[in-house]
C-alpha positions in Angstrom: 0.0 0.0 0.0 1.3 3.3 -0.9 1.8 6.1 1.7 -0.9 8.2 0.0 -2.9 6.0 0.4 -2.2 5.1 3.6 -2.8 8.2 4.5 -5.7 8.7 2.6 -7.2 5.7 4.1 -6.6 6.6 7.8 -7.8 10.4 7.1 -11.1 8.8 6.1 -11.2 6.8 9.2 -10.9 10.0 11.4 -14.4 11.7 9.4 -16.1 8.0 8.9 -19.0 7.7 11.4 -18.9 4.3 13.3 -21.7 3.1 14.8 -22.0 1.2 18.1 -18.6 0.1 17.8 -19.8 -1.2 14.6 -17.3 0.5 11.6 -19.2 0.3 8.5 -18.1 1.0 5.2 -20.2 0.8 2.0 -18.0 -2.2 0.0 -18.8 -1.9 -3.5 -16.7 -4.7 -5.0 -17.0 -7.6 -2.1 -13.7 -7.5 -0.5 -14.2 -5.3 2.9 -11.7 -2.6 5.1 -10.7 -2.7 8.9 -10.2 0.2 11.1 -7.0 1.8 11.4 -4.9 -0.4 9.3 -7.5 -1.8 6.3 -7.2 -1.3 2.7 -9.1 1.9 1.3 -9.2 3.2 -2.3 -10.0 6.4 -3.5 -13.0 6.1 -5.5 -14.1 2.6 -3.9 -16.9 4.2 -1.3 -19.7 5.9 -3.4 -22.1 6.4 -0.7 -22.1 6.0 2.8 -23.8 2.7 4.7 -25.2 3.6 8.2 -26.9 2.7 11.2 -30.5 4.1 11.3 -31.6 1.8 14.7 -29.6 0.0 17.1 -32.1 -1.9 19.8 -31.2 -4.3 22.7 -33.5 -6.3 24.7 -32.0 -8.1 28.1 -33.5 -10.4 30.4 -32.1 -11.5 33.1 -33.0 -14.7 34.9 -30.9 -15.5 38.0 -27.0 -15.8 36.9 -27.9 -15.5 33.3 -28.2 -12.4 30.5 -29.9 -13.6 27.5 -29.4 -10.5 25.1 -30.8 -9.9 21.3 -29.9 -7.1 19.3 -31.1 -5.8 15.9 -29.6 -3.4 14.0 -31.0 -1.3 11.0 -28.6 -0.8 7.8 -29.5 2.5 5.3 -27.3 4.0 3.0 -27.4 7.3 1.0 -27.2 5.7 -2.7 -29.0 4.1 -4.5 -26.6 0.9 -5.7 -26.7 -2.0 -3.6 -23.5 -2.1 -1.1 -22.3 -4.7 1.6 -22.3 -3.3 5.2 -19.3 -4.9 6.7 -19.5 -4.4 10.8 -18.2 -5.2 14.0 -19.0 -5.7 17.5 -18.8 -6.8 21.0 -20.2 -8.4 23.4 -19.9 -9.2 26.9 -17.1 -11.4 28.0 -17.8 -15.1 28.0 -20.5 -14.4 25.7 -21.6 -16.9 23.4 -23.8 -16.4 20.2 -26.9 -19.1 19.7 -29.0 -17.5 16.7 -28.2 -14.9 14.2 -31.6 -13.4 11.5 -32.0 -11.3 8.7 -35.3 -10.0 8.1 -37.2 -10.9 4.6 -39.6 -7.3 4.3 -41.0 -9.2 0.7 -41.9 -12.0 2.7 -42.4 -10.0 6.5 -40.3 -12.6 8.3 -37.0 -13.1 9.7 -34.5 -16.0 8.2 -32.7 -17.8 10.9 -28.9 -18.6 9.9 -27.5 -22.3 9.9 -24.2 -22.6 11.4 -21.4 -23.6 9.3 -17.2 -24.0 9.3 -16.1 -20.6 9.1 -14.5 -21.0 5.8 -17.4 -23.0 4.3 -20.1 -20.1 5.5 -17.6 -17.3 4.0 -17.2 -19.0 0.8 -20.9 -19.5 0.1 -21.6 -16.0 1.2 -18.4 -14.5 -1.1 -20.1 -16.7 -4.6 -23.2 -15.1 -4.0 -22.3 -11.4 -3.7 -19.6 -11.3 -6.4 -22.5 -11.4 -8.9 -24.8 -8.7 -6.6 -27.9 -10.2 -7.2 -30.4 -8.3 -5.0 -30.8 -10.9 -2.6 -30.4 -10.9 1.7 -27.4 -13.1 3.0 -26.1 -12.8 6.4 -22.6 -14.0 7.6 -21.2 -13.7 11.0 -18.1 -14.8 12.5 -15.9 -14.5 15.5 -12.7 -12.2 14.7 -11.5 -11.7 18.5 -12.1 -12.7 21.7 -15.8 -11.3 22.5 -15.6 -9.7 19.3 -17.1 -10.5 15.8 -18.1 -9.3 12.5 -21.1 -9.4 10.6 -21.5 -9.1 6.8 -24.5 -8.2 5.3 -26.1 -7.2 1.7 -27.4 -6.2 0.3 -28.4 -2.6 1.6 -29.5 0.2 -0.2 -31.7 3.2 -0.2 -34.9 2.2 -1.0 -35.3 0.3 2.4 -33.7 -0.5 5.6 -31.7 -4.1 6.2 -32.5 -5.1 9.3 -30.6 -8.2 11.2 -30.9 -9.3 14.2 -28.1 -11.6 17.0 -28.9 -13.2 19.8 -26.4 -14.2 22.7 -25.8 -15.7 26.1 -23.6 -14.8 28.8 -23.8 -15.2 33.3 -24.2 -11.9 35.0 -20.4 -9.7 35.5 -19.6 -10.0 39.0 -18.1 -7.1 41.5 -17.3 -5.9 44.7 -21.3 -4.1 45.2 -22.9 -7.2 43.4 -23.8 -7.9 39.7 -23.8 -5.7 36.6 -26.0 -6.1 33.6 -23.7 -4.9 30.8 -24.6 -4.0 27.2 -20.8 -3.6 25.5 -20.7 -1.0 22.7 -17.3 -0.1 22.2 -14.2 -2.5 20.6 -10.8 -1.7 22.1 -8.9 0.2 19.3 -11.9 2.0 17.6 -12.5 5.6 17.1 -16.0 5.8 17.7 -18.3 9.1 17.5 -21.5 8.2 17.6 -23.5 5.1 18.0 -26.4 5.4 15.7 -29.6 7.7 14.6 -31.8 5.8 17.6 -30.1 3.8 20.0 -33.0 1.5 22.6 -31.8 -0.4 25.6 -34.3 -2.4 27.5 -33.3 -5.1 30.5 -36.2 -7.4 31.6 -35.1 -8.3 35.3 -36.5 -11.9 36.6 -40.1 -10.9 34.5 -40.4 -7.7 36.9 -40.5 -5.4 33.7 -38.7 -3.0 31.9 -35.7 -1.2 33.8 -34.1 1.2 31.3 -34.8 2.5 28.4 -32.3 5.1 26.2 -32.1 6.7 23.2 -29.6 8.5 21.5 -28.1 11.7 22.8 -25.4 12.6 25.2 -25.3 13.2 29.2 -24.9 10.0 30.5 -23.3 6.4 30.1 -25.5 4.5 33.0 -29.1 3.0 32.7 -31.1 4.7 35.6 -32.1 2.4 39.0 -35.1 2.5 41.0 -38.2 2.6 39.4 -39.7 0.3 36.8 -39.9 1.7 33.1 -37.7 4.6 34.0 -36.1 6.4 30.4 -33.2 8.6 30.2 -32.0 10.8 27.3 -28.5 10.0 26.3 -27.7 13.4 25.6 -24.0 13.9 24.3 -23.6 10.2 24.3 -19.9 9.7 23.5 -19.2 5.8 23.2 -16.5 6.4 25.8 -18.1 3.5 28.0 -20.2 0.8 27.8 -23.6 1.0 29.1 -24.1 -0.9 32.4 -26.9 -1.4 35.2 -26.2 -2.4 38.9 -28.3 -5.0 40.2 -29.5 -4.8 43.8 -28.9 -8.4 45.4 -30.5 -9.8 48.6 -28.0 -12.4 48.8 -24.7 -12.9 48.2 -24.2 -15.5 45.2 -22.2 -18.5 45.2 -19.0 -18.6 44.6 -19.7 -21.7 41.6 -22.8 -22.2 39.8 -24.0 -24.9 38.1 -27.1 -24.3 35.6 -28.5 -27.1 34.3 -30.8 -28.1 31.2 -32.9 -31.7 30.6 -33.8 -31.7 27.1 -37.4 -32.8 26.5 -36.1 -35.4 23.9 -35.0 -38.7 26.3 -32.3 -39.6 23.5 -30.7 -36.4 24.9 -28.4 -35.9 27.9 -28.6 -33.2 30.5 -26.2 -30.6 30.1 -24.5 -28.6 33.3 -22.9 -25.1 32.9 -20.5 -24.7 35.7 -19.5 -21.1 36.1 -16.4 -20.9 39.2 -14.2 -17.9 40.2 -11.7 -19.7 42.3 -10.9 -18.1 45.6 -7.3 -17.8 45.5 -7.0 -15.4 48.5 -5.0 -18.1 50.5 -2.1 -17.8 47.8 -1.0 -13.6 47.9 1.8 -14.8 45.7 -0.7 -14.9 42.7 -2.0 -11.4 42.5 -0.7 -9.5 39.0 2.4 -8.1 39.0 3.5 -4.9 37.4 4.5 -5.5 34.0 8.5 -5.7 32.7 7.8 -6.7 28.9 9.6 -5.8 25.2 7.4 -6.3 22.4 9.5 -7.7 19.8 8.4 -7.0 16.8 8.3 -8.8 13.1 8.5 -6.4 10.2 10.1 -9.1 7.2 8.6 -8.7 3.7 6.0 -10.9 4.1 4.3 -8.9 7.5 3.3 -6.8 3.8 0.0 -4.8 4.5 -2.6 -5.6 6.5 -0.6 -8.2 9.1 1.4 -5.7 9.9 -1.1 -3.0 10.1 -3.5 -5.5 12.4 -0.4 -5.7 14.6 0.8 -1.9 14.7 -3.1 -1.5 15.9 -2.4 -4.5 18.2 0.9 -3.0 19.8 -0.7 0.4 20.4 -3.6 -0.4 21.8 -1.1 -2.8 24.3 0.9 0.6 24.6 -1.8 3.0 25.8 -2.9 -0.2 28.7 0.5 0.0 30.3 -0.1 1.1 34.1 2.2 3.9 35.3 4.6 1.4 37.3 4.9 -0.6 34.1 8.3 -1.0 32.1 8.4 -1.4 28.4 10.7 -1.9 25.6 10.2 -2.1 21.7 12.4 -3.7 18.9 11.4 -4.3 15.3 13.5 -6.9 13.0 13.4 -8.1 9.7 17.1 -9.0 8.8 18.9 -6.8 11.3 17.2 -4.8 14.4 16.1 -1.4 15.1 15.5 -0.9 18.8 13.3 1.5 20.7 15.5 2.7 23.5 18.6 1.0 25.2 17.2 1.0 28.6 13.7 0.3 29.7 11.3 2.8 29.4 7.9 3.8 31.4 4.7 5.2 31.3 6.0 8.4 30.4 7.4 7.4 27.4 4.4 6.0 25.8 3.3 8.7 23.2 6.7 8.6 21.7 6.8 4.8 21.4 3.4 4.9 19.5 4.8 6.9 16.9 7.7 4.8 16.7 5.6 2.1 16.0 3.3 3.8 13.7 6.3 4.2 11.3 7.4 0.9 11.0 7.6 -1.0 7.7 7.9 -4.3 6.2 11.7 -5.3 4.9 13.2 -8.2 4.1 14.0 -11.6 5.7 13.2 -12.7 9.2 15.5 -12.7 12.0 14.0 -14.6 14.7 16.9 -14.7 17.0 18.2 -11.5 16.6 14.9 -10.0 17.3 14.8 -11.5 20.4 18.1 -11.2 21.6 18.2 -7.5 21.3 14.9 -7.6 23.2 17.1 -9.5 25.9 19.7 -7.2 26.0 17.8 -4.4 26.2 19.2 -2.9 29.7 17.6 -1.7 33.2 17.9 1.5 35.9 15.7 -0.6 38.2 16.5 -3.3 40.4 13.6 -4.8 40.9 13.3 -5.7 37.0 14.9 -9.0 37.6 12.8 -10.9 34.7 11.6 -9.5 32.1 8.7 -10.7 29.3 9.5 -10.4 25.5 6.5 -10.5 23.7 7.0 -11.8 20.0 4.8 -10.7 17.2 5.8 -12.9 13.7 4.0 -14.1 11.0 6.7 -16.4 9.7 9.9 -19.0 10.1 13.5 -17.9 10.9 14.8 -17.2 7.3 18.1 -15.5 8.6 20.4 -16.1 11.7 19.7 -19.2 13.9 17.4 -21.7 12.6 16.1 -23.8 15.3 14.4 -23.4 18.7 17.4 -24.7 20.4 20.1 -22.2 18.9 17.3 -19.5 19.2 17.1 -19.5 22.8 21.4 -19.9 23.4 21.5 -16.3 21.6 18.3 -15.0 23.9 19.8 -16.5 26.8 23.5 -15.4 26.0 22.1 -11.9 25.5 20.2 -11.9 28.5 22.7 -13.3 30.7 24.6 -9.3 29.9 21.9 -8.2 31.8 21.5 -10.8 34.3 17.9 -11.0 34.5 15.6 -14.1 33.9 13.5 -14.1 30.8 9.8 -15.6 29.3 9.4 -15.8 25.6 5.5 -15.3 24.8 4.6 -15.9 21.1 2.2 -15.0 19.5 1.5 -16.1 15.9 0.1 -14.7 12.4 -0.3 -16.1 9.0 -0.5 -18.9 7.2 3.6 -19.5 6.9 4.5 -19.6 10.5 6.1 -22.0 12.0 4.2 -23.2 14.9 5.7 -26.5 16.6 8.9 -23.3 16.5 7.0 -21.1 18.7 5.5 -23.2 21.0 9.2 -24.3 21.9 10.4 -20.9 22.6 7.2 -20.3 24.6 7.2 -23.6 26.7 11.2 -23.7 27.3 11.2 -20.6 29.0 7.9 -21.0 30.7 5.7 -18.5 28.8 2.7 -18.7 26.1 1.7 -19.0 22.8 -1.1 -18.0 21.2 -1.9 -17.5 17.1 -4.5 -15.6 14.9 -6.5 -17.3 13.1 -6.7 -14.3 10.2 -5.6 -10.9 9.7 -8.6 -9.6 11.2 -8.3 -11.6 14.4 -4.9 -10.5 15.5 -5.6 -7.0 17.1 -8.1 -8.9 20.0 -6.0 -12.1 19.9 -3.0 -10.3 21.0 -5.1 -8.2 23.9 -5.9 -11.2 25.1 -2.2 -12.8 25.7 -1.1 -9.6 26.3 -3.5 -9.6 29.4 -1.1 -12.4 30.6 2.0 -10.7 29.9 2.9 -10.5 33.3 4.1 -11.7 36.5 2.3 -13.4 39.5 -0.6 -15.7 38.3 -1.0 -19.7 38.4 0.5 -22.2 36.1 -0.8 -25.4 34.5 -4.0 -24.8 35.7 -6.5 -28.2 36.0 -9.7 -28.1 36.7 -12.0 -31.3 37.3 -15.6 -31.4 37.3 -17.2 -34.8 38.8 -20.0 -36.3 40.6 -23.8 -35.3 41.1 -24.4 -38.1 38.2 -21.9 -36.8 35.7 -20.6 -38.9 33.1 -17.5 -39.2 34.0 -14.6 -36.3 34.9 -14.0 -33.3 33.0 -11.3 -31.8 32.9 -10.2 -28.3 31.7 -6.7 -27.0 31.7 -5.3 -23.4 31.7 -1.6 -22.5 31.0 -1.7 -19.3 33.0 -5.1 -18.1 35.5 -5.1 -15.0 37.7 -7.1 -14.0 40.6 -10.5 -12.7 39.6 -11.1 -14.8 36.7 -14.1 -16.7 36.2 -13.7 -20.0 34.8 -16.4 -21.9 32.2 -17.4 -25.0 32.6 -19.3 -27.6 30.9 -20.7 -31.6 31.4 -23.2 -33.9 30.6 -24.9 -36.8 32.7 -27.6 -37.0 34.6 -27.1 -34.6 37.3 -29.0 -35.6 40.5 -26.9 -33.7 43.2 -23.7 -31.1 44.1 -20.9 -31.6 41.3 -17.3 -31.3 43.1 -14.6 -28.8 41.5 -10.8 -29.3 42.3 -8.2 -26.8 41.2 -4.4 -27.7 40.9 -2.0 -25.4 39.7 1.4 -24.5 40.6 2.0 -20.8 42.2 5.1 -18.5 40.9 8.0 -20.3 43.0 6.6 -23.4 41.7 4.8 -24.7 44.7 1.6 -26.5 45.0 -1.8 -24.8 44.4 -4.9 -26.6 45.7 -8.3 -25.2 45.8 -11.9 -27.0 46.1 -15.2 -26.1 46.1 -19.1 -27.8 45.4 -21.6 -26.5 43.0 -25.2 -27.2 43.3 -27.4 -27.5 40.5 -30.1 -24.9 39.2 -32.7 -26.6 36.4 -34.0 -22.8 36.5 -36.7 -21.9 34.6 -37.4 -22.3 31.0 -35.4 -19.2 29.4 -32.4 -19.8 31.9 -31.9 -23.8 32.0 -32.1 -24.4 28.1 -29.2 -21.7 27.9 -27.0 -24.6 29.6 -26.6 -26.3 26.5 -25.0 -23.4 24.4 -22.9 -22.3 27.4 -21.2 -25.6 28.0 -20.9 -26.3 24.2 -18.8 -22.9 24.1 -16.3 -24.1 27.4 -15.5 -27.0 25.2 -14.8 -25.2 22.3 -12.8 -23.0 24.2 -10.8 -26.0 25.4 -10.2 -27.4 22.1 -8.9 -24.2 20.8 -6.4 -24.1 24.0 -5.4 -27.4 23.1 -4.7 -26.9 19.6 -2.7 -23.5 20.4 -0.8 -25.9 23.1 -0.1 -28.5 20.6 -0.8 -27.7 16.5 -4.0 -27.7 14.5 -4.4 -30.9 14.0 -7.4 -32.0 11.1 -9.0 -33.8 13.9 -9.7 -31.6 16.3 -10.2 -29.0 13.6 -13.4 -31.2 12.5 -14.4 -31.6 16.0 -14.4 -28.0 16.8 -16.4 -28.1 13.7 -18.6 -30.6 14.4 -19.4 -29.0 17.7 -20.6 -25.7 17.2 -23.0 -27.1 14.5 -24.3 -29.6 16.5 -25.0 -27.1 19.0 -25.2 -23.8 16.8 -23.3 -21.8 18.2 -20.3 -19.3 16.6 -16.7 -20.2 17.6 -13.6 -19.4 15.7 -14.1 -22.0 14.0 -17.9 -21.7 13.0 -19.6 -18.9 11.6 -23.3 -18.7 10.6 -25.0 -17.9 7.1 -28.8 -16.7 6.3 -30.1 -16.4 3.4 -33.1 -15.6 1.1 -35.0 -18.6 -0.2 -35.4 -22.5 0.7 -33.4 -23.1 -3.4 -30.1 -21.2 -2.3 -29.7 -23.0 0.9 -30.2 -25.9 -1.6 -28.2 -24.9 -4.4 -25.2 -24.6 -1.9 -25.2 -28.1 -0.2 -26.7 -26.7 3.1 -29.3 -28.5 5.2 -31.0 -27.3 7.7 -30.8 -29.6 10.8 -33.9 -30.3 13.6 -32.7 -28.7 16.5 -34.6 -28.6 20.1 -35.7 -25.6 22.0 -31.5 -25.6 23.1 -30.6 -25.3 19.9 -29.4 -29.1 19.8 -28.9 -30.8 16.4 -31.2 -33.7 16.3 -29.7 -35.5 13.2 -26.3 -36.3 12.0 -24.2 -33.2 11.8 -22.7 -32.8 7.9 -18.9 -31.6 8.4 -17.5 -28.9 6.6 -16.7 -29.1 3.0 -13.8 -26.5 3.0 -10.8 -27.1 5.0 -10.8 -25.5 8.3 -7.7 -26.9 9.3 -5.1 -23.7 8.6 -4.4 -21.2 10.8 -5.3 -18.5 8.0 -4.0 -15.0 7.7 -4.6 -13.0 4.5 -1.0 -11.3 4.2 0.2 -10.4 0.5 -2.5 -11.2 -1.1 -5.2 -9.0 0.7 -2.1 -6.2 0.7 -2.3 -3.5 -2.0 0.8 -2.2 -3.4 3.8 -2.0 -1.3 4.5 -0.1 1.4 7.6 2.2 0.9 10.7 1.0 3.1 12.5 3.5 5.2 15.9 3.1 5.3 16.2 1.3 2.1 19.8 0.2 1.5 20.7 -0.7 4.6 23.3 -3.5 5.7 22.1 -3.9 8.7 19.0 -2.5 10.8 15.6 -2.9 10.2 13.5 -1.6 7.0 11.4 0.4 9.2 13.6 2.3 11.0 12.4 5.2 13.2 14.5 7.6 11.4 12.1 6.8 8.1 13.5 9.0 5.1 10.6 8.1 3.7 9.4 11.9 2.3 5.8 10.6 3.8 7.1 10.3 7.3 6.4 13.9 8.5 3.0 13.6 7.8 2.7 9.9 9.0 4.2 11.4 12.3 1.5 14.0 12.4 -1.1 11.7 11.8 -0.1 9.1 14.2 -0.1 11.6 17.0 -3.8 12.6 15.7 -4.8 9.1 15.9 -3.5 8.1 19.7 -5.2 11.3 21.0 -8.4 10.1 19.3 -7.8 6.3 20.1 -10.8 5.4 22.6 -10.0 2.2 24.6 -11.8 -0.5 26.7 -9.2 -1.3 29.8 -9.0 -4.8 30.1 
């Protein structure tokens, strides 16, 4: 991508309305743009595509939120244009229906859940053509964060679609919190739409709050029923939320609990457990001592290296004040930050340094990560440090395997005699991933890979969340008894205090199920914790929500294991296999409505019986595409290339700070603009 239009592209971004945390762009030959860091062509956007209605509706039913939303598409032209959006949702949550509304035939079209590939593929054949007909795709691009494609949408009426989700209530220190999450970590965001509603149903005692748009307040109002509140000079700077009021404290693990009404079926438990890890102070967080180390070879080219600029600065701006960072970029040779550590202080400068960065040549695995060893300290206290790797490829320069890899890192960091962890974290389709996981394990830290370009920004929040000292390792959790079948058993590389843990089993469940926690603290001692659930059946919106919440911890589990290990084809169709069964979107599912009864036909795609859970009852097809890569678009979703600063050089990285690029000066400009505009979730 040229600088012009790079610049071009993120100028746009800065006068583009976004709506709900929902960037929308009118996409008038198929492909589709991401904030800050997507492709953009002048001339490619004749008209603007828009939010005219956004409109929740919450209930709440003991632990559990069950949430729908609908939003209404209008654009200003009058061609046909595909309204590419994203947005959030409360953690843990897990989708269970997604519609698109049929106004010729006044009904909505519920989506069958597919492999992600095979849904994108079908929905990509029928748009290229841009017949005027109504398909829906959805997919998870992030933790808690996904993207819905829609089409077609026009002027001459409204597309309306509608998602439905599951999640247990947020937990705090003053009780629970009903949260409706509107804002993506990373996105500008200046308005949320022409007419924003918010209703939460509370245990069938009515309607709570109500909102529309405008702009004096973030919180729903308490107290009395059907209260309203004008949102005047709404912002999107929060999300909206709603204290509960709690006679009781809740229990520290929860087990929800659904018995289909088909006998053929099992009964499915949700476990939901915070662990109380009080006992072990050891655990809490520590402040953070961590180099992000960072790939820029030629094939990081365009949008993998734009996803991970985004990714790095939004990790930047998250730092806490007592937090230490460095920064090294490497392609052949290495470009580094500063020499020393640097703090809070120094952040606005390090996001422009990152901002300029460009893709060079070869990749230089070890030396990347030895000059993020060497990098040196002021404080004493910084006796280990974390160096964060961000690379979409194999070493193709300097050492070659994971064994001489970590004799440089560990030669270079024995010049500063400090302890290390490597934490990987992986892009692309070239990478070498049995590689990373060696680097990860052998010093004791993490890996964790994208599954696309447009995954990587919330990927990497995520591990970067972990990035840090304190914590448990090699978490196991066991769920038995109370009639299950069996022991399950979960397993976390890293858990810190605070978080709640999903759980899910089948059986007949009769009585309390047992949890056990082992883990191993930061000195490496023993970690035991134990605790007893007891089983809700709850009533008939709550209990069938068991099903979809326990499908979701096991897909979670699977996609730890295959991060742990590889993507093996197995597990791949498994993962597969399970969130069709239970129709649910994973990051390996996504789901696909459309018009009439002969495209679903024409396509291969069946719609299965489900029961009121949303459980397949007959065989489950697998996909016909192959799910089993760990995808990432690079060159080939990249535009022309990106100028390299520096150009020439023996040694030192191809996007040095010092860019002679003529461009820079304005890039530096607009970078600044864009991390005083940057609006951010803290996670």
């Amino acid at each position: 991508m040229r600088w012009g239009s790079w610049l071009l592209g993120a100028a746009a971004l800065l006068f583009t309305v976004a709506c709900n945390d929902m960037w929308m762009w009118d996409d008038m030959r198929g492909g589709e743009w991401e904030p800050w860091g997507g492709e953009f062509e002048a001339g490619a956007v004749d008209g603007p595509v828009r939010v005219d209605r956004l409109s929740y509706e919450l209930q709440v039913s003991g632990q559990v939120v069950a949430g729908c939303f609908e939003i209404s598409f209008a654009a200003d032209t009058g061609e046909n244009m595909t309204a590419t959006y994203r947005f959030p949702l409360p953690a843990g949550a897990v989708v269970y229906s997604a519609d698109i509304y049929l106004p010729a035939e006044e009904r909505w079209e519920r989506a069958v859940t597919l492999g992600r590939r095979e849904g994108q593929a079908v929905f990509e054949e029928i748009v290229q053509p841009r017949p005027p007909l109504d398909p829906l795709l959805v997919q998870q691009i992030g933790p808690d964060v996904y993207r819905a494609r829609a089409y077609p949408v026009g002027a001459t009426q409204p597309l309306r679609s509608r998602i439905c989700y599951t999640h247990l209530l947020e937990r705090t220190a003053t009780g629970a919190v009903v949260q409706v999450a509107l804002l993506d970590p990373g996105d500008v965001v200046e308005r949320v739409a022409q007419r924003l509603l918010v209703s939460i149903d509370v245990e069938g005692s009515g309607w709570v709050g109500q909102a529309w748009y405008g702009r004096d307040a973030t919180t729903l109002p308490e107290g009395e029923q059907r209260d309203e509140v004008n949102l005047a000079l709404f912002s999107m700077s929060e999300d909206l939320s709603y204290q509960l009021e709690e006679e009781a404290p809740v229990d520290q693990a929860t087990a929800l609990v659904y018995v289909p009404e088909d006998p053929l079926l099992d009964e499915h438990a949700h476990v939901a457990w915070t662990p109380d890890l009080s006992a072990f102070p050891g655990v809490e967080a520590q402040p953070r001592n961590v180099v992000f180390v960072i790939d820029v070879s030629g094939s990081m080219l365009g949008a993998k290296l734009a996803e991970t600029q985004n990714a790095v600065v939004d990790a930047l701006y998250d730092l806490d004040q007592e937090d230490s960072f460095g920064l090294v970029a490497f392609d052949t040779g290495v470009e580094v930050f500063r020499e020393e550590m640097s703090s809070g202080d120094d952040v606005a400068q390090a996001v422009l340094w990152v901002l300029q960065l460009a893709a060079g040549s070869s990749t230089n695995i070890s030396a990347g990560l030895a000059a993020g060893a060497a990098i040196g300290s002021s404080t004493p206290t910084q006796a280990e440090i974390d160096l964060l790797l961000v690379t979409d490829g194999r070493p193709t320069a300097g050492s070659q395997t994971a064994a001489e890899i970590l004799d440089d890192v560990q030669r270079a960091a024995n010049s500063t005699e400090r302890d290390l962890r490597i934490f990987a974290f992986g892009i692309g389709n070239d990478l070498d991933q049995e590689l990373l996981n060696q680097l990860a394990h052998e010093t004791e830290g993490e890996a964790s890979f994208a599954l696309d370009d447009a995954e990587i920004a919330d990927q990497f929040g995520e591990l970067f969340d972990r990035v840090r000292g304190g914590g448990l390792f090699d978490v196991v959790v066991e769920l038995e008894g109370g009639g299950l079948d069996g022991v399950e058993q979960f397993r976390w590389r890293r858990l810190f205090p605070g978080v709640a843990l999903s759980l899910g089993a089948t059986g007949h469940v009769s009585s309390a199920l047992d949890l056990t926690l082992t883990a191993t603290d930061p000195d490496g001692a023993p970690v035991a914790v134990q605790t007893t659930a007891r089983p809700d059946r709850g009533d008939q919106l709550r209990h069938r929500l068991a099903a979809p919440l326990a499908a979701s911890s096991w897909a979670d589990r699977m996609a730890r294991q295959m991060e742990e290990t590889s993507e093996d084809p197995e597990l791949i169709d498994g993962a597969v296999i399970l969130a069709k069964r239970y129709n649910i979107l994973t990051r390996y599912s996504s789901m696909l409505a459309l018009e009439t009864e002969e495209m679903y036909l024409e396509h291969g795609l069946v719609k299965l019986a489900r029961d009121p859970a949303g459980i397949a009852l007959e065989e489950v097809p697998a996909s016909v595409e192959d799910e089993a890569r760990i995808g990432g678009q690079g060159i080939e979703n990249s535009g022309d290339a990106m100028p390299m600063a520096g150009d020439g050089a023996e040694v030192g990285c191809g996007c040095a700070a010092g860019s002679s690029d003529p461009a820079s000066g304005s890039w530096l400009v607009l970078g600044a603009l864009l991390g005083l505009l940057r609006l951010r979730r803290r996670r």
